[in-house]
C-alpha positions as CSV (number, residue, x, y, z in Angstrom):
1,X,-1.1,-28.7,17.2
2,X,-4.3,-26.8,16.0
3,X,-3.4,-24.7,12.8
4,X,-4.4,-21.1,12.9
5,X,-7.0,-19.9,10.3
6,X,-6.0,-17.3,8.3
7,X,-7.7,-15.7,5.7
8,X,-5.6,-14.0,2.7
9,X,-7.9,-11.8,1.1
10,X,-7.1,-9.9,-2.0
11,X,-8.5,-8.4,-5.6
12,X,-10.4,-5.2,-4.3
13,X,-12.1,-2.8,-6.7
14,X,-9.1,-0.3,-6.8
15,X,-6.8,0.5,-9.8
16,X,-4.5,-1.7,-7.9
17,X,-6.5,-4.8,-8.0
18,X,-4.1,-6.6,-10.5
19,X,-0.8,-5.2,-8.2
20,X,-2.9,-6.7,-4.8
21,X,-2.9,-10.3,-7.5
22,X,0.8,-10.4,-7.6
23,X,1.4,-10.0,-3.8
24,X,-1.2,-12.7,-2.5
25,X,0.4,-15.3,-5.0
26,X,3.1,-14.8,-4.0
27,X,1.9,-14.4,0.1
28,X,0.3,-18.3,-0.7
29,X,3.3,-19.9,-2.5
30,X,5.4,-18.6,0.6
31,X,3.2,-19.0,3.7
32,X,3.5,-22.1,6.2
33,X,0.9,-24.2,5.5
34,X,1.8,-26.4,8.1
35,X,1.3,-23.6,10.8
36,X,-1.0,-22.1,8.6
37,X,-4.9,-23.2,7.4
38,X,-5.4,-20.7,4.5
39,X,-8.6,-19.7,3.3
40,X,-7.7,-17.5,0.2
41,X,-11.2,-15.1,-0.3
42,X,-10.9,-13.3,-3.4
43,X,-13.0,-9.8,-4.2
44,X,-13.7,-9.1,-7.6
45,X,-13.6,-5.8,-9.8
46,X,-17.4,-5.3,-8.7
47,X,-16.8,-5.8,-5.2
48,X,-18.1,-9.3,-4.9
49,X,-16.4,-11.2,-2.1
50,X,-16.1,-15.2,-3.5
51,X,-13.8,-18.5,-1.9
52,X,-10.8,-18.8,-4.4
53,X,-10.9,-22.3,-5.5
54,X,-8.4,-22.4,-8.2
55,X,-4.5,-22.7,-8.6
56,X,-1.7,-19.8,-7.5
57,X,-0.8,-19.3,-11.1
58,X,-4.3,-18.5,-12.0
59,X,-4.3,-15.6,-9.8
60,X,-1.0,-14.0,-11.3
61,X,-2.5,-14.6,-15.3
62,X,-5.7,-13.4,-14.3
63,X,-7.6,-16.5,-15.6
64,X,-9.6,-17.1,-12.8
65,X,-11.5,-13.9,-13.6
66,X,-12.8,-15.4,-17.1
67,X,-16.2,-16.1,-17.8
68,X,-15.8,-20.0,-17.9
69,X,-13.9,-20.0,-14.6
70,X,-16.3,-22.0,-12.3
71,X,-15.3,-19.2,-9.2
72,X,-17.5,-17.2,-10.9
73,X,-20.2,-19.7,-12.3
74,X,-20.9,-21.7,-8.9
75,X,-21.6,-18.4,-6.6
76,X,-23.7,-21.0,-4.4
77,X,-20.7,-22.4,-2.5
78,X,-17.9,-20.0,-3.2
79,X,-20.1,-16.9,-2.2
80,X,-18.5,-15.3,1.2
81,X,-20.0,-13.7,3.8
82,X,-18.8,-12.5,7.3
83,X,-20.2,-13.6,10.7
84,X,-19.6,-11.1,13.7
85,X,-18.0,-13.0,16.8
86,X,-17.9,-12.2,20.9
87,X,-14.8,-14.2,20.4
88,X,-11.4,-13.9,20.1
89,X,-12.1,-14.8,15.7
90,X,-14.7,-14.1,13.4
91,X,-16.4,-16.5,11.0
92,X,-17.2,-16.5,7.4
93,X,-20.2,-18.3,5.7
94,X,-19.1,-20.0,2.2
95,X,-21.8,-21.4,0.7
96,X,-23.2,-24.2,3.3
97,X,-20.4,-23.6,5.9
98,X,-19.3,-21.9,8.4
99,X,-15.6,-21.4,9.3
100,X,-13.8,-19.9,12.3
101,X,-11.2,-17.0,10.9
102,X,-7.9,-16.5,13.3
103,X,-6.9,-13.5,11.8
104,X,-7.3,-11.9,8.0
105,X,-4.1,-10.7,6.0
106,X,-5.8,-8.5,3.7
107,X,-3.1,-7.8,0.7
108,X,-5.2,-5.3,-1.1
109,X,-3.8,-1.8,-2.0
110,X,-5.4,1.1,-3.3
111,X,-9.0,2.6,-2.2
112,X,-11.4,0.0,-0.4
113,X,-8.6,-1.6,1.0
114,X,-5.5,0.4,1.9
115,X,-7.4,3.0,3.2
116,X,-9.3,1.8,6.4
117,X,-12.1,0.7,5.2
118,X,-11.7,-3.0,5.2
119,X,-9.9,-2.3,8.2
120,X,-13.1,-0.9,9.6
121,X,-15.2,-4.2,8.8
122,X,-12.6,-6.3,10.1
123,X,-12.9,-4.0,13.2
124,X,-16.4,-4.2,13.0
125,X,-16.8,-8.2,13.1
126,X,-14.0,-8.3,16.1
127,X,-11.5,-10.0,13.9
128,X,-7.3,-9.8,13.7
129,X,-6.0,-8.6,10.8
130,X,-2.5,-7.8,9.2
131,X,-0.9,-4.0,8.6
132,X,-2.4,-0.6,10.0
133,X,-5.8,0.2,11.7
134,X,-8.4,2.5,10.1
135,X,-6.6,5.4,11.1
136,X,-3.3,5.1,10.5
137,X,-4.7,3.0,6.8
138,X,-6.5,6.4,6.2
139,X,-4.1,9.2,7.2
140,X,-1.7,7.5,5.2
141,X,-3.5,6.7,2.0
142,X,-4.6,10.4,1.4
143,X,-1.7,12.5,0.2
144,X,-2.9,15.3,0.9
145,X,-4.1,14.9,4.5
146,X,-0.9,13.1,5.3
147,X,1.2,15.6,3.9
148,X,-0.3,18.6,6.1
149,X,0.2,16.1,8.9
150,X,4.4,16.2,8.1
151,X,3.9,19.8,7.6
152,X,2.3,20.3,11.5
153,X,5.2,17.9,12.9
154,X,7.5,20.0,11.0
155,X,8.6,16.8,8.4
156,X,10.8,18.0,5.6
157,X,8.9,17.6,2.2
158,X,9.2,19.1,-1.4
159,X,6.3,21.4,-1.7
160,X,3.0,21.0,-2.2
161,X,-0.6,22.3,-3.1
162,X,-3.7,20.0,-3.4
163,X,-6.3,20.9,-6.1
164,X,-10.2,20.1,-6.1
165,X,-11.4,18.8,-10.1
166,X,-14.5,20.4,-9.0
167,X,-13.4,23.9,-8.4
168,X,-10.7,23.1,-11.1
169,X,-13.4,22.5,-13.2
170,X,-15.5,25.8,-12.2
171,X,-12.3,27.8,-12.6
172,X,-9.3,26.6,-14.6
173,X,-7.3,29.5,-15.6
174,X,-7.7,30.9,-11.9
175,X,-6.1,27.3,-10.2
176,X,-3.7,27.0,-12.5
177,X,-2.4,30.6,-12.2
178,X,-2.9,29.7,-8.3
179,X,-0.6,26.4,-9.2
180,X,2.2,28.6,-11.1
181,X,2.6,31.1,-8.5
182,X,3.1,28.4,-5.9
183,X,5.5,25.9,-7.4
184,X,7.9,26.4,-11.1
185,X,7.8,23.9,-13.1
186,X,8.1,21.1,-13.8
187,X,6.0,19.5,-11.3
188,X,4.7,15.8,-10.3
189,X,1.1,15.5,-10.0
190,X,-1.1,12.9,-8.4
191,X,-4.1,11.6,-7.2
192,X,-4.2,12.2,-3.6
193,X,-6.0,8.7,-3.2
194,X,-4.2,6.0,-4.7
195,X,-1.0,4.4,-4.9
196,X,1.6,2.4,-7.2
197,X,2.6,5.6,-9.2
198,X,-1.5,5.4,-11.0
199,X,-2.4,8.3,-12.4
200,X,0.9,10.5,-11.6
201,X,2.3,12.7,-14.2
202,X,5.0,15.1,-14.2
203,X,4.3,18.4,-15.7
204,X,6.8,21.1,-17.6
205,X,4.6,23.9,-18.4
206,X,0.8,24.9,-18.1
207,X,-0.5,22.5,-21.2
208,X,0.9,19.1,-19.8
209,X,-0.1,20.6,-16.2
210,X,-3.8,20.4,-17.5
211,X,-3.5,17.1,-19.1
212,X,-2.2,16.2,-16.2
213,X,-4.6,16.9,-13.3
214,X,-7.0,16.0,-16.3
215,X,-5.7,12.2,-15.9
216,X,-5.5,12.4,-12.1
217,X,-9.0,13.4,-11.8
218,X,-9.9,9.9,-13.5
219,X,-9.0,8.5,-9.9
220,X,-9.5,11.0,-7.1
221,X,-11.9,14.5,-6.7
222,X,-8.7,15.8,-4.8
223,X,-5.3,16.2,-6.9
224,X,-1.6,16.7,-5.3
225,X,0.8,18.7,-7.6
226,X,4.4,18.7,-6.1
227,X,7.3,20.5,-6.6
228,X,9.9,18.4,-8.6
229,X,13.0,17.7,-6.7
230,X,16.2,16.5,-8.1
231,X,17.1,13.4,-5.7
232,X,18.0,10.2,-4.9
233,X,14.9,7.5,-4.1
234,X,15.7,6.0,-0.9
235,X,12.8,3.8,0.3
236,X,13.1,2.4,4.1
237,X,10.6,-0.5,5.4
238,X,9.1,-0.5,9.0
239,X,7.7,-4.0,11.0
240,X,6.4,-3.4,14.0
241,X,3.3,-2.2,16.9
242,X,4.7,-0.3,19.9
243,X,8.0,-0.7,19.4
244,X,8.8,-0.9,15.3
245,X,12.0,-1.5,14.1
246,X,13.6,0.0,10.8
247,X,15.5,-2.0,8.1
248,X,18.5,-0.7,6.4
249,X,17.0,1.4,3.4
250,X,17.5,0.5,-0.7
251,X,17.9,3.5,-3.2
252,X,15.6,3.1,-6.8
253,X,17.3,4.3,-9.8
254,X,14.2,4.4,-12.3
255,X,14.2,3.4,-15.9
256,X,12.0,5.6,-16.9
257,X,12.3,9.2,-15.9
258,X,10.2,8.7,-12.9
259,X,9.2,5.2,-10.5
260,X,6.0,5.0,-12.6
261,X,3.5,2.1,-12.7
262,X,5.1,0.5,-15.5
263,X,8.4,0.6,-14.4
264,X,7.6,-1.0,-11.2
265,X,5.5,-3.8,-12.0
266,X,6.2,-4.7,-15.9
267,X,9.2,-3.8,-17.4
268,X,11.8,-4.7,-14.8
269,X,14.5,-2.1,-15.9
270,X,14.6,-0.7,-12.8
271,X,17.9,-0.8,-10.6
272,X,17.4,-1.6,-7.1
273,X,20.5,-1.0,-4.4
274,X,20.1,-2.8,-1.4
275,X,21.2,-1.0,1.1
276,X,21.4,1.9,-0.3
277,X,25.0,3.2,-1.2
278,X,24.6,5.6,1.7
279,X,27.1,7.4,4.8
280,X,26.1,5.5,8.2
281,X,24.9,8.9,9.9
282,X,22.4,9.4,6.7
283,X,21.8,5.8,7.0
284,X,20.5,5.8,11.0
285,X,18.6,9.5,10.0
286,X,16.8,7.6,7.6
287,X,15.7,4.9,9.8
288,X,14.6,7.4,12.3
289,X,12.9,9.3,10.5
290,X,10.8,6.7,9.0
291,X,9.9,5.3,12.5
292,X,9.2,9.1,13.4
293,X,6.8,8.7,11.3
294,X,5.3,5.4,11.2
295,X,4.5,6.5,15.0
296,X,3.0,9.7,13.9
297,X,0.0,8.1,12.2
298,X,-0.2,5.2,14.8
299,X,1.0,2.7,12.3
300,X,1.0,-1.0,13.4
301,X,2.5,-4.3,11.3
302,X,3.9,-2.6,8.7
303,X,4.5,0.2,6.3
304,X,7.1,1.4,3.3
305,X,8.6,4.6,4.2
306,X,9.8,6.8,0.7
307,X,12.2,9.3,0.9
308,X,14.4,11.8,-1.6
309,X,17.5,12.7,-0.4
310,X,18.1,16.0,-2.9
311,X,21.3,16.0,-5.0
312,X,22.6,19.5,-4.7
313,X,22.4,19.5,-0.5
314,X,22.0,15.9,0.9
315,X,18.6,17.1,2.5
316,X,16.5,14.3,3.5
317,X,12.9,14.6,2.4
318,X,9.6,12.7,3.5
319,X,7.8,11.7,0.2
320,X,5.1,9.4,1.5
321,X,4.4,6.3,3.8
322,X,2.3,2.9,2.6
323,X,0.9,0.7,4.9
324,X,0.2,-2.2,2.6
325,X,3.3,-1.8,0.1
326,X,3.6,-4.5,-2.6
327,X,4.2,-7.8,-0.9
328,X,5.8,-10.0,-3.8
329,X,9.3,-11.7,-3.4
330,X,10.9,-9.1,-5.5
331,X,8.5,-6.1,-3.7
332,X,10.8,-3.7,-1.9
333,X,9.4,-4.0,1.5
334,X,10.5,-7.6,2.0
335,X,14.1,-7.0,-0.4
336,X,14.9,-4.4,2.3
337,X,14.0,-6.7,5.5
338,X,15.9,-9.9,3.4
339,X,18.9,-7.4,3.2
340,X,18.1,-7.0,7.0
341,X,18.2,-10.3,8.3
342,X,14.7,-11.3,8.0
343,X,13.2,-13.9,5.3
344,X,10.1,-13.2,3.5
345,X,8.6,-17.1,5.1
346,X,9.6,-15.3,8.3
347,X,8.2,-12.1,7.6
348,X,4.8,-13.0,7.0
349,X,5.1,-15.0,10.2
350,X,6.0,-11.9,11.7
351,X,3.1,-10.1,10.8
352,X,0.6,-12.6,11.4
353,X,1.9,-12.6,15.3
354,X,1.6,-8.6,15.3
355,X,-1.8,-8.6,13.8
356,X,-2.8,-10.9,16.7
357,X,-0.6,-9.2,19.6
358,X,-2.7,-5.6,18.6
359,X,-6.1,-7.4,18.5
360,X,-5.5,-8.7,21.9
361,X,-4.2,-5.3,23.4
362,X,-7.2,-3.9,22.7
363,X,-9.6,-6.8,23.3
């Protein structure tokens, strides 16, 4: 039986590159390489797009990205580039070959990867690939946008107000008076364009509120400032095209005072309940609601619902959806479908089988 080519591509030049290095190691330990022929393409901090010859481990250390690492010294035959097909794959050139791709599971999150446009190239070269299409990856990865789009649909959600560093810069005193007479303190703020908790502060009067859009604007020309909303973290993954299914949903209780990027992906403090301790009814709203809205942007594959449920009255809350959430064994997307029946070994099979049932819908 002919193996099916599939091309795990991660790295990216995002803030998330080294979170996107943790979920294709562990994608390649996991994957069935006897269904499977992996090709594991690697893009680097500048954007160049190399064949990863080296071992698992050296992706998770971050060796292979040293100057004596020959990935990066032999360009000649690890050097990638992409071949646009009439058929059902495309093809990538590396170095003095040419290989037929099945389909492409890019695991990259953050900007230039989670956000439609690799979705777009893949498009563009008439190739499967894992997760969400360009829309759905770009609704979903701007806050802001997305957040107006729950607004329209009438989506409960903790208020909002989105601020441009530009005009911030112009006026100051005028968009944080603008700020403080839309939301009390404190407040969360974020870039509207990135993901993993980078670059999100929280906020308890109008000094750390300017330190803080100052450190968002680092990452995105357009900052989010929430209100703060005293709740439970519920968190609810979605698999599926046309017809996506809902697993049973897992509460975070954060070290720190907030789900920050430390907490998830380095101290390991955090408490994790899976399922959530949670009343039947609010479980099945929660489900719902997070297929409600994985249908609202025209998700497809997959995507990693948040919620708050709010202390004082049990209201459920949309906080955001990702449509590549971190992929690792111990990620919360797959915890959540394990908890549900499926195994992360099947799960990526899963996907894989999506990303080709939606390329040949449309095809």
């Amino acid at each position: 039986m002919k193996k099916t080519n599939v091309m795990v591509l991660f790295g990216g030049k995002s803030h998330e590159h080294e979170v996107s290095l943790m979920s294709a190691a562990s994608i390649l330990r996991a994957i069935n390489k006897e269904k499977y022929n992996i090709i594991p393409v690697v893009i680097t901090k500048e954007g160049n797009w190399q064949r990863y010859n080296s071992t698992v481990k050296e992706i998770e250390s971050g060796e292979w990205e040293g100057i004596k690492n020959m990935l990066l010294n032999d360009e000649k035959t690890s050097s990638v580039s992409l071949i646009p097909q009439k058929s059902n794959s495309g093809s990538i050139a590396l170095g003095g070959t040419v290989e037929d791709i099945d389909v492409v599971f890019p695991v990259l999150h953050g900007p230039f990867g989670e956000d439609g446009t690799i979705q777009g190239l893949l498009e563009t070269i008439n190739v499967p690939y894992v997760g969400a299409g360009v829309l759905a990856s770009a609704v979903a990865m701007d806050k802001a946008v997305v957040k107006a789009l729950f607004k329209a649909e009438d989506i409960p959600q903790a208020d909002y107000t989105v601020v441009y560093r530009k005009k911030y810069e112009e006026s100051p005193i005028r968009e944080l008076e603008a700020i403080e007479e839309r939301l009390k303190y404190p407040v969360f703020v974020k870039p509207a364009n990135l993901g993993s908790s980078v670059g999100i502060s929280k906020a308890r009067n109008r000094q750390q509120l300017m330190a803080a859009i100052e450190e968002a604007s680092r990452y995105d020309r357009k900052i989010v400032i929430e209100e703060n909303i005293n709740a439970r973290e519920i968190e609810c993954s979605v698999l599926g095209n046309d017809e996506p299914i809902a697993s049973l949903p897992a509460e975070i209780i954060p070290s720190h005072e907030f789900y920050d990027y430390q907490d998830k992906y380095f101290d390991g403090k955090t408490q994790f309940i899976i399922p959530a301790d949670l009343p039947k009814e609010t479980i099945e709203k929660i489900r719902s609601l997070a297929i409600k809205v994985y249908r609202l942007i025209d998700c497809s594959g997959l995507a990693r619902v948040d919620f708050f449920i709010e202390k004082s009255t049990n209201r459920i809350l949309i906080n955001e959806i990702n449509t590549m959430p971190g992929f690792t064994k111990i990620s919360m997307y797959p915890k959540m479908w394990e908890a549900s029946g499926i195994k992360y070994e099947e799960l990526i099979n899963r996907l894989i089988d999506l990303a080709i049932e939606r390329f040949n819908e449309r095809n």
